[in-house]
C-alpha angles and dihedrals in degrees: 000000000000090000087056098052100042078051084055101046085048095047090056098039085055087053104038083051093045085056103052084050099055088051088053101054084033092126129347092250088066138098094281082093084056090142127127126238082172128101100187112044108127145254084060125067111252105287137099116298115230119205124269099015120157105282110208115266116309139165127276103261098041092042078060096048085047100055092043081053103054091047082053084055100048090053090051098043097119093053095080085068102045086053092052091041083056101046093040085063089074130221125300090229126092110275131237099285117228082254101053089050096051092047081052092052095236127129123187093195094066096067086058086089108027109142105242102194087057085057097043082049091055085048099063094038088052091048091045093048095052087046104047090055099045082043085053106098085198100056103073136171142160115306100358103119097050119096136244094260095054084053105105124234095243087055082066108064096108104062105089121195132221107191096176085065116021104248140135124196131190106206113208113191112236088031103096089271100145085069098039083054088045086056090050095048087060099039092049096033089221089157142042142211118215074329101317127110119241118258103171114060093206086067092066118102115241082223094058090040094066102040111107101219085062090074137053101227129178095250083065090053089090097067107040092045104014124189088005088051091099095046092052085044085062089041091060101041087055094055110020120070115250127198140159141190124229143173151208100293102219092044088050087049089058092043080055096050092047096044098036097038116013085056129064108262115151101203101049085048089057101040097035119011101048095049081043091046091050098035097043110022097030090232105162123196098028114203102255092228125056102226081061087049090053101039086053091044096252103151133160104244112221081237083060089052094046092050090052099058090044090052105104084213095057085079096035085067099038144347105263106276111255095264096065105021110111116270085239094063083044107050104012098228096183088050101047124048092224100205098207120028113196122177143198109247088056095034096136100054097032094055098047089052096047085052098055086046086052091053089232106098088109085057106056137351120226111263122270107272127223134260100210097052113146108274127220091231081065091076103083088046090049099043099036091102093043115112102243088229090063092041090051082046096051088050094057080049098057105021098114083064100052092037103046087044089050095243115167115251102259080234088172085059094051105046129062 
């Protein structure tokens, strides 16, 4: 009786570890290239990180996923060479001429003597800064005090995932994404070119950056691994390196409205001007395309826009669309212990440092950045003929922003 049932109880371990295999090995794209670039993803010290060393506690199930994983690891272990070997060969079209650099406003040479212990300095002082205030019991805001786990899925789909090397990436939009995205597309290989996978981000089509099917994102992870998809999440954001950019959030709200409402975009003239148009400037029989809106002057105003994100019933209708929600429903930061934070008024610098962190700045380069961004001496000019009540409102709005990314109160916005 005891044989049988010891039979029985091995039967079912096998299958249940069979199982667990097959889910691991599931795509290519999956968690069997588990393996680290990086030399500073916590919970190590900075150092390389060898295969199968002890993880922190975990649970069972994921302490068993951890240690499938890190076998996986050991057996790949040579991929990792043959990519870079691959990338490091360059593109077959042509490359970013010196001109068009310099008309970007953008010049390699500079980051050749960036000083990279100021910038492991501001690091630390970033990271303390976001912590001490999720850590602050008294500085509270929507959704901080729930836990990974009560976070939706749909509430994940920015966090893109690079399993070749071990990155994750929290795109935020107006904060120089597209070219973030760019970077993932080549480090993951997640598409190709005539079969070939891309190796210049600037080859990339804009179109192709921002399809979602492009990325392997956390919100995917549910139907490739099912039930066991939030066990292999904390897996990864214990072991991969995870950043995001971010930005002033008043200055990224008018880099929204400019890019979203001063230019021609169809679909943002349909979902969000002409409900603005008819709510906030009484217009009535809207012309149904956006190039007739604009050759009759019928703009969204930026008071329009304003008016819109302080209306209650904006998010009875609908969640903010991803250009204007804050960075902390987009990324969790309180949730997630983000182990670089760039950020956009210092992009340059910033980029060319992560990328050395990350050990593939032989690989790429960071794509070339623009002259004419949305400054932040733009903001008393914006806001002049905004009512200081609604200005006062739209910072309570957006304070955990400006207070976890350590971004100075516009106190000459907010008083008379």
């Amino acid at each position: 009786m005891t044989k049988a049932r010891l039979l029985r109880l091995s039967v079912v371990l096998v299958s249940i570890f069979m199982i667990l295999l097959i889910i691991v090995y599931w795509d290519n794209v999956g968690t069997a290239h588990f393996y680290l670039h990086t030399s500073f993803s916590r919970p190590h010290s900075p150092g390389a990180v060898a295969a199968g060393e002890d993880w922190e506690a975990l649970p069972d199930v994921d302490e068993f996923l951890a240690k499938l994983l890190s076998s996986s690891l050991k057996q790949n272990s040579s991929i990792p060479r043959k990519t870079e070997q691959l990338i490091v060969q360059g593109s077959n079209k042509p490359v970013v001429s010196n001109l068009e650099e310099n008309v970007r406003g953008y010049d390699w040479s500079t980051h050749k003597d960036r000083n990279s212990l100021d910038q492991e300095k501001l690091q630390v002082e970033r990271q303390r800064t976001l912590r001490e205030f999720c850590a602050n019991s008294s500085f509270t805001f929507p959704t901080k005090e729930r836990s990974f786990d009560d976070i939706p899925n749909y509430e994940l789909n920015h966090l893109i995932v690079d399993d070749r090397h071990g990155v994750i990436y929290c795109y935020v939009p107006k904060v120089a994404c597209t070219n973030w995205k760019r970077v993932m597309i080549v480090l993951s290989e997640s598409l190709l070119d005539q079969g070939v996978p891309y190796r210049n981000p600037l080859d990339i089509p804009r179109e192709h950056v921002h399809n979602t099917s492009t990325h392997l994102t956390f919100n995917k992870f549910w139907r490739r691994y099912g039930k066991f998809s939030r066990h292999l999440m904390k897996i990864k954001l214990k072991k991969y390196t995870k950043f995001l950019f971010v930005r002033d959030p008043f200055v990224r709200l008018i880099s929204a409205f400019r890019s979203k409402f001063e230019l021609e975009n169809e679909d943002f003239y349909r979902r969000f001007a002409i409900p603005m148009l008819k709510l906030y400037s009484n217009h009535t029989n809207l012309p149904t395309s956006v190039s007739e809106a604009f050759g009759a002057g019928l703009k969204v105003s930026f008071s329009d826009f304003i008016q819109y994100l302080l209306d209650p019933r904006t998010e009875k209708m609908a969640p903010f669309n991803e250009h204007w929600r804050q960075v902390y429903r987009l990324c969790h930061p309180c949730q997630i212990d983000y182990d670089f934070i760039g950020k956009l008024e210092t992009l340059d610098e910033d980029a060319a440092y992560l990328l050395q962190l990350l050990k593939v700045d032989r690989l790429l380069r960071f794509p070339p950045s623009y002259r004419n961004r949305t400054a932040s001496s733009w903001e008393d000019n914006w806001f002049a003929k905004i009512p200081l009540a609604w200005r006062q409102q739209l910072y309570k709005l957006y304070e955990a922003d400006f207070v976890l990314f350590g971004y100075p109160k516009p106190e000459n916005l907010l008083k008379d």
